[in-house]
C-alpha positions in Angstrom: -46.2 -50.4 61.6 -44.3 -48.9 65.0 -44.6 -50.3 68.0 -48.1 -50.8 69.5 -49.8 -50.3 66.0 -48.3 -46.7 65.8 -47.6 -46.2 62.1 -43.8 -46.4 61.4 -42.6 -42.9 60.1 -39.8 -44.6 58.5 -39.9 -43.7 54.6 -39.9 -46.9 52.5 -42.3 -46.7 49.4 -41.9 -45.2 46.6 -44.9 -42.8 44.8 -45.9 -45.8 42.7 -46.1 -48.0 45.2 -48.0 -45.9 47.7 -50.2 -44.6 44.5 -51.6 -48.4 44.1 -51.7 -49.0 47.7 -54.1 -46.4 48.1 -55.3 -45.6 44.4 -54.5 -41.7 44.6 -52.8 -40.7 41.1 -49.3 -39.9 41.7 -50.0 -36.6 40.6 -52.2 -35.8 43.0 -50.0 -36.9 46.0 -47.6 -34.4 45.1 -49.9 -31.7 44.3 -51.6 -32.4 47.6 -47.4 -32.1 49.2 -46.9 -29.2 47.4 -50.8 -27.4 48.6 -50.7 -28.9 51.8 -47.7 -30.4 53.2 -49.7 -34.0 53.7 -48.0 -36.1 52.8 -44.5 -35.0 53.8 -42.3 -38.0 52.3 -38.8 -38.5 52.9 -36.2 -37.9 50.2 -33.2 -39.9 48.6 -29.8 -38.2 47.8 -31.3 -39.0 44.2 -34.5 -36.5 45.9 -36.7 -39.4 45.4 -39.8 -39.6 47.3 -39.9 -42.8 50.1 -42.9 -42.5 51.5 -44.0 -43.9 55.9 -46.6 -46.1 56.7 -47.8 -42.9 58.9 -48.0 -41.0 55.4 -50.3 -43.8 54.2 -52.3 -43.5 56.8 -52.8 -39.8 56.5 -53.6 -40.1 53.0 -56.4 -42.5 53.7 -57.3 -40.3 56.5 -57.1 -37.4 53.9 -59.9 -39.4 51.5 -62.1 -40.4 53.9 -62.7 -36.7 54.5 -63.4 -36.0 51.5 -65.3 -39.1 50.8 -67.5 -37.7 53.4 -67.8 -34.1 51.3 -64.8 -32.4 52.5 -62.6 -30.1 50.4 -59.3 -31.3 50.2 -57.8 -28.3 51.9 -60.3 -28.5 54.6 -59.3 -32.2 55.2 -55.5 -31.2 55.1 -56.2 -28.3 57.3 -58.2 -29.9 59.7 -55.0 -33.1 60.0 -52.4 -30.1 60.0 -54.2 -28.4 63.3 -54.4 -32.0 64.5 -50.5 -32.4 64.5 -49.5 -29.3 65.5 -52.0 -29.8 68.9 -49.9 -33.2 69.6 -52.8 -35.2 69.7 -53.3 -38.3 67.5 -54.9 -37.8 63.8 -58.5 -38.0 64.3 -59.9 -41.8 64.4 -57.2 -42.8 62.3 -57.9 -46.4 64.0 -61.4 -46.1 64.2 -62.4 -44.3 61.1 -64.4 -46.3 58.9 -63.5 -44.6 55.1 -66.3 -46.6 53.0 -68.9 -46.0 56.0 -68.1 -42.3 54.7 -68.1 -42.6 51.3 -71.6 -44.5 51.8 -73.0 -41.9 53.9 -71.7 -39.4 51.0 -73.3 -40.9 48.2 -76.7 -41.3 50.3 -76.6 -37.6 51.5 -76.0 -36.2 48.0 -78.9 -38.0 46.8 -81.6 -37.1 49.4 -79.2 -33.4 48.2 -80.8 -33.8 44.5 -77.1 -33.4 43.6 -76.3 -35.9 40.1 -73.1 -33.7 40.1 -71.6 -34.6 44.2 -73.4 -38.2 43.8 -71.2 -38.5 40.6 -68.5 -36.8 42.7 -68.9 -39.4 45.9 -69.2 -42.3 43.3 -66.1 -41.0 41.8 -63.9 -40.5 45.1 -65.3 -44.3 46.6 -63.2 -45.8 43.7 -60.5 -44.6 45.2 -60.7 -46.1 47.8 -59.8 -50.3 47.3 -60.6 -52.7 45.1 -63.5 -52.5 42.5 -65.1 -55.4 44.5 -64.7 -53.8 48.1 -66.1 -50.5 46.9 -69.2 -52.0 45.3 -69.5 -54.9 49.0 -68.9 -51.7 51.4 -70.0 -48.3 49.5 -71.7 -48.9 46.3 -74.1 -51.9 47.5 -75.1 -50.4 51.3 -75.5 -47.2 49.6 -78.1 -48.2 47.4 -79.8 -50.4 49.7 -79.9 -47.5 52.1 -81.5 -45.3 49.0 -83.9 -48.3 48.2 -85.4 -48.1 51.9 -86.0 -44.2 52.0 -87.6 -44.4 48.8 -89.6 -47.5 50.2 -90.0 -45.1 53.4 -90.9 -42.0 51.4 -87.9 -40.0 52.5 -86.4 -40.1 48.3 -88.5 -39.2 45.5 -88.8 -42.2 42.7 -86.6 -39.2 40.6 -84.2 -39.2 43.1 -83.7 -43.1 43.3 -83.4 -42.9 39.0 -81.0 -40.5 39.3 -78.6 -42.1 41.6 -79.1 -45.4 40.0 -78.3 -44.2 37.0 -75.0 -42.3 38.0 -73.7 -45.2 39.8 -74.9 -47.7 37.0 -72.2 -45.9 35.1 -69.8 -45.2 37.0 -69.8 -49.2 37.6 -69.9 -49.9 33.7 -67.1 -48.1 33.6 -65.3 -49.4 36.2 -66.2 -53.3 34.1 -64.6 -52.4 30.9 -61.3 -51.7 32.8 -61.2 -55.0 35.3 -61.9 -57.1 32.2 -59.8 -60.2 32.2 -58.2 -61.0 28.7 -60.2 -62.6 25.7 -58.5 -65.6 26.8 -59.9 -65.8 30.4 -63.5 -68.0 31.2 -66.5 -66.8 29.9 -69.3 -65.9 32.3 -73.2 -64.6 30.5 -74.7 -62.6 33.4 -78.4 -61.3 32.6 -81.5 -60.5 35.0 -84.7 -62.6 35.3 -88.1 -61.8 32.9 -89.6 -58.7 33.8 -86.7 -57.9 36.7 -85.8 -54.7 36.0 -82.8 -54.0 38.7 -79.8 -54.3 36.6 -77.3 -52.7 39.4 -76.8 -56.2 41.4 -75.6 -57.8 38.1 -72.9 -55.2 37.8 -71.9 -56.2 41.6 -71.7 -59.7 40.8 -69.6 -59.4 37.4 -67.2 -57.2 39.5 -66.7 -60.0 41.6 -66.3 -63.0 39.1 -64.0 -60.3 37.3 -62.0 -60.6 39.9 -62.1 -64.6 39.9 -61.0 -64.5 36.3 -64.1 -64.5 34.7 -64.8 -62.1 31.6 -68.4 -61.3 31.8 -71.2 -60.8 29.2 -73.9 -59.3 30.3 -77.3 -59.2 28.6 -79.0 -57.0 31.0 -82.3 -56.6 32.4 -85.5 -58.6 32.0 -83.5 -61.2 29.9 -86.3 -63.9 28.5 -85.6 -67.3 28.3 -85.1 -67.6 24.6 -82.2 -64.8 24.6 -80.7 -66.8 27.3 -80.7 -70.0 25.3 -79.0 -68.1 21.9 -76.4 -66.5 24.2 -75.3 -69.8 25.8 -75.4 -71.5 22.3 -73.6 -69.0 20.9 -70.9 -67.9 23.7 -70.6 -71.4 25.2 -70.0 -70.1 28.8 -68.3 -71.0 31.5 -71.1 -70.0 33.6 -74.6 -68.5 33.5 -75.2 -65.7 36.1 -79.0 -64.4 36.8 -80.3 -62.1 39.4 -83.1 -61.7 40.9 -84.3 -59.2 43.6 -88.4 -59.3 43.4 -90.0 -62.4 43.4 -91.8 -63.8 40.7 -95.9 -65.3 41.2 -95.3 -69.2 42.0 -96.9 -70.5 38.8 -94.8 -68.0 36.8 -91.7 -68.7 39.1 -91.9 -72.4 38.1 -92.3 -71.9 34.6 -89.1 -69.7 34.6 -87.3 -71.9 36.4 -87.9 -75.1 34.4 -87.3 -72.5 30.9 -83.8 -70.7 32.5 -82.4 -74.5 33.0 -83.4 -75.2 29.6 -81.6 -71.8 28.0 -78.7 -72.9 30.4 -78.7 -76.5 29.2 -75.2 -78.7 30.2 -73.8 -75.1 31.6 -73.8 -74.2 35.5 -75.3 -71.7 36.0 -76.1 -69.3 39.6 -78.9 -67.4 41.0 -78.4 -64.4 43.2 -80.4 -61.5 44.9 -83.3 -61.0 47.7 -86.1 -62.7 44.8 -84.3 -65.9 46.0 -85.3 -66.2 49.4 -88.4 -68.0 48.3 -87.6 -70.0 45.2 -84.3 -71.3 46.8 -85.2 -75.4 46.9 -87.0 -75.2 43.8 -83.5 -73.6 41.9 -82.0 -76.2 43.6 -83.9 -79.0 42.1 -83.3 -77.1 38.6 -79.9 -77.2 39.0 -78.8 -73.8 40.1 -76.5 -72.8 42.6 -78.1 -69.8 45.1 -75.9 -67.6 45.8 -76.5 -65.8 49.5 -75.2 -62.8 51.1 -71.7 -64.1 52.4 -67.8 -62.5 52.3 -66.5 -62.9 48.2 -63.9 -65.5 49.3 -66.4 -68.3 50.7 -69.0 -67.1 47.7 -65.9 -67.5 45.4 -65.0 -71.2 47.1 -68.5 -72.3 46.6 -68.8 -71.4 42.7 -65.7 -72.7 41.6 -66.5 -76.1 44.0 -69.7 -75.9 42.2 -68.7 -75.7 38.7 -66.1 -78.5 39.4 -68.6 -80.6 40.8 -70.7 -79.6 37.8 -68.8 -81.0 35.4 -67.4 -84.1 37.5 -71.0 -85.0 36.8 -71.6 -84.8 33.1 -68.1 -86.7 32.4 -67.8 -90.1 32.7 -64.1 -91.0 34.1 -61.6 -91.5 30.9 -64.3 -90.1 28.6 -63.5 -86.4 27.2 -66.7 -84.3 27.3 -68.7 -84.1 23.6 -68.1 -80.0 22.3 -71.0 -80.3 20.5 -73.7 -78.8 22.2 -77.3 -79.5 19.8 -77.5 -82.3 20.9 -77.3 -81.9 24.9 -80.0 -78.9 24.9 -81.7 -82.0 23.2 -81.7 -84.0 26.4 -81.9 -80.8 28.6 -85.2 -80.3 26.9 -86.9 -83.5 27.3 -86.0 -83.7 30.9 -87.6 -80.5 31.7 -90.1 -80.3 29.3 -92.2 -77.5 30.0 -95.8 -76.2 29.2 -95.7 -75.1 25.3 -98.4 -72.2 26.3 -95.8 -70.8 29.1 -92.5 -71.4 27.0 -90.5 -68.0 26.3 -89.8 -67.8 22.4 -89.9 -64.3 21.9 -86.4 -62.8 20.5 -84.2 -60.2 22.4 -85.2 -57.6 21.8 -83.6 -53.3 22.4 -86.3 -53.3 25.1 -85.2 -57.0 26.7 -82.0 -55.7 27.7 -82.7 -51.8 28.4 
């Protein structure tokens, strides 16, 4: 940066660099040069590009606009006019860029539009990490969409159809922040009858980026597919969310059964179902998880798998791999109702 904040208009990165700074393809920084004149980068005597901090900032200035729904040449026109008047790029400082890309995504779906929400959805990713988009675009957005469908203001069609274009858009964006097979192993999977799957994508985006690689088993996840998964996977962690609250006797009953399934693994809970269960998850075992910034969320699940596992090991004794014989214990502690105990299989429809 110049002095007082101004960005420098020294040239200094190269296209690669800038192109993961900001997540534009390379390609389409010099197509937008070429189109447009933004950005304008400085050459070499070898006629590479180096590119300013000021060019980064018009860049990001440049996808906010569309972000918002502009056409790239109107967003490159409408920073051209702005230089050429001498005055400062509009709001470079005070320009919010996922604010836009929320408000994007929102307006295309009250639009009825699957092809601009996909295109919104599409330009957001752009925009940062895969964790930021889905903490400052991707979650507001569809708790914005949630409350004007609560409200009246979307159709239930319209709420499907954005859920479902974002749903994919952040399945795909998964299979590419995937740690490798060597990484921990977290099984992430939504309460019985919770239906919500989209919070569970949020929240193996962010353990992704902890170094978790993520399972995830989907929504209204019984009991008894929870227990085969952690026998099977042996985890690192169990994740489940949770955004309506269950009836209190049929809360308790899932409770006592998910700490069973999760047996000598930690396991979380997340999501607005919590707010009402939180001491008795507690008492279970389970670690709530609240609405706080990724690093203090991250802090308090590794502290809370360490402390985990301080707790089952007894000091110079090696923990036991075998695992029948713990779900053994973890079953006579909690010991739940027969009549209320989940045993049906996973099923197509357990995980749709």
């Amino acid at each position: 940066m110049g002095a007082f904040g101004v960005p420098s208009k020294t040239g200094k990165y190269r296209i690669q660099a800038v192109s993961e700074i900001t997540r534009v393809p390379a390609a389409t920084l010099r197509a937008w040069e070429r189109r447009y004149g933004i950005p304008s980068p400085q050459r070499t005597a070898s006629s590479y590009r180096l590119y300013s901090d000021h060019d980064i900032a018009l860049i990001q200035e440049l996808q906010a606009m569309c972000a918002e729904g502009m056409s790239p040449a109107e967003a490159a026109q409408r920073l051209t006019e702005s230089r050429a008047a001498n005055e400062p790029v509009p709001a470079l400082e005070r320009i919010d860029p996922y604010e836009r890309a929320r408000d994007a995504v929102v307006h295309a779906t009250r639009s009825f539009d699957p092809d601009a929400v996909e295109a919104a959805v599409q330009r957001a990713l752009h925009l940062g990490s895969a964790t930021t988009v889905y903490e400052k675009v991707v979650g507001p957005a569809l708790r914005v969409i949630g409350e004007r469908w609560y409200a009246g203001e979307l159709s239930t069609g319209q709420e499907h159809m954005a859920s479902e274009i974002i749903g994919n858009a952040l399945r795909n964006t998964l299979r590419l922040v995937q740690p490798t097979e060597d990484a921990r192993k977290a099984v992430l999977a939504c309460f019985a009858e919770e239906t919500h799957e989209l919070p569970l994508l949020g929240i193996a985006l962010r353990l992704c980026s902890w170094g978790f690689r993520t399972i995830i088993l989907g929504a209204r996840t019984p009991p008894s597919a929870l227990r085969h998964a952690t026998a099977e996977l042996r985890p690192d962690l169990v994740g489940l969310s949770l955004t309506i609250t269950p009836p209190p006797h049929e809360a308790r009953t899932l409770i006592g059964d998910y700490a069973v399934a999760c047996s000598d693994t930690p396991w979380i809970v997340g999501g607005k179902g919590t707010l009402a269960l939180r001491e008795q998850l507690e008492r279970a075992g389970a670690l709530v998880l609240t609405d706080e910034p990724t690093s203090k969320m991250k802090a308090a699940v590794e502290r809370f798998i360490a402390d985990h596992h301080g707790s089952r090991v007894s000091p110079g004794k090696p923990r036991k791999k075998s695992r029948t014989s713990k779900r053994g214990r973890s079953s006579r502690r909690a010991a739940p109702d027969a009549a209320t105990t989940e045993t049906t299989p996973l099923k197509s429809s357990d995980a749709s």
